[in-house]
C-alpha positions as CSV (number, residue, x, y, z in Angstrom):
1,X,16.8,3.0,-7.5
2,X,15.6,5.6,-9.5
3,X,17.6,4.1,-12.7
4,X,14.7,0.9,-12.3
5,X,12.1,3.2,-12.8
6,X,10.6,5.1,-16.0
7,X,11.2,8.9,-17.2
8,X,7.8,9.2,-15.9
9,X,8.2,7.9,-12.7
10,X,11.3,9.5,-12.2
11,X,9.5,13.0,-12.9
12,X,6.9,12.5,-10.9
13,X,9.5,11.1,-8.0
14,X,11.2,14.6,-8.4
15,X,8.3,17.3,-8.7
16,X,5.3,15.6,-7.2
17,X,7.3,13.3,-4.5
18,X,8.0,16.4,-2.2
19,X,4.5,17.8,-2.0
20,X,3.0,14.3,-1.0
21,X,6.3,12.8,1.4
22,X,6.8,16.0,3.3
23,X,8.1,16.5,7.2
24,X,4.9,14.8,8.6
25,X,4.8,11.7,6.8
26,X,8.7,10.7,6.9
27,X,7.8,11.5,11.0
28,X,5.2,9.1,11.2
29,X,7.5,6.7,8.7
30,X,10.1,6.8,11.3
31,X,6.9,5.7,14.2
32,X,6.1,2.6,12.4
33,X,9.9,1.9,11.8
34,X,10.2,2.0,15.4
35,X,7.4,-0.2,16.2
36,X,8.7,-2.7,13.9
37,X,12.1,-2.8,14.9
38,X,11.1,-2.7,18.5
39,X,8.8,-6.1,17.8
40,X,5.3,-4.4,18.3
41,X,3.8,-4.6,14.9
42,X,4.7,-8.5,15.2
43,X,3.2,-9.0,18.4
44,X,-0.3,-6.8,16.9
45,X,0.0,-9.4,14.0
46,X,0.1,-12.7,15.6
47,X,-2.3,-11.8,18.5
48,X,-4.8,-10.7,15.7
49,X,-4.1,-13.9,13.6
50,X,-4.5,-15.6,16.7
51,X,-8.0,-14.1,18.1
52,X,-9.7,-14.7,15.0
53,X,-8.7,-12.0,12.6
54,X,-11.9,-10.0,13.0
55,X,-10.2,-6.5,13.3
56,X,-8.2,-7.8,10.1
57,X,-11.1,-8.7,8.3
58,X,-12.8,-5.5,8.3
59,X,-10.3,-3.2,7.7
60,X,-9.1,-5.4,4.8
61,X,-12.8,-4.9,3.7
62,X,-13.1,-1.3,4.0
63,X,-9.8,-1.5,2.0
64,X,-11.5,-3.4,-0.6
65,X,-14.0,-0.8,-1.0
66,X,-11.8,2.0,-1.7
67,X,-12.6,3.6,-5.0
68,X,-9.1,3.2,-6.1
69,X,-10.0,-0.6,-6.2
70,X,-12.4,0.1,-8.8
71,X,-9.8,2.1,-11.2
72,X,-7.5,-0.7,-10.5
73,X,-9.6,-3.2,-11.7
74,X,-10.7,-1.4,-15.2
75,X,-6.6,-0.3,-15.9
76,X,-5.8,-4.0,-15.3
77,X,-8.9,-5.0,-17.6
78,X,-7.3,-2.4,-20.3
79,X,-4.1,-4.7,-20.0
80,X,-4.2,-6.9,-23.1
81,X,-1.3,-8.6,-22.2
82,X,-2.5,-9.7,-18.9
83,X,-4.0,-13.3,-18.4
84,X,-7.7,-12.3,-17.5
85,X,-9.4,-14.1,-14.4
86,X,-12.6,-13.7,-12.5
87,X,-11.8,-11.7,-9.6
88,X,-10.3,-9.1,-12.0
């Protein structure tokens, strides 16, 4: 993979990777693997899509209020190249 990815990337992947994906997270990684593989996080999905998507709604809105959101939006409105549209 890392011959798709920029010198910058790569670096980062390299130097900064290993401080931030560290024992703990790749533990909790291999959790939600297991729930996935076992069918759990299926059966979550559909009963929430099912039961009216409340639980999905707000924490897809609390999501939405993140700050990076916000730095998102002005680095994609620094994007000359990108089509601009109104929800951006």
């Amino acid at each position: 993979m890392r011959r798709l990815i920029s010198d910058t990337a790569k670096w980062g992947e390299l130097t900064v990777g290993p401080k931030i994906v560290d024992h703990a997270v790749k533990k909790r990684m291999r959790v939600a693997l297991r729930e996935i593989r076992s069918g759990k996080f299926a059966r979550e999905f559909i009963q929430e899509m099912n039961t009216g998507q409340a639980h999905y709604a707000k924490i897809l809105h609390k999501a939405e209020e993140h700050p990076i959101e916000e730095v998102g939006a002005r680095l994609r409105g620094l994007m000359s190249w990108k089509v601009k549209t109104k929800s951006h």
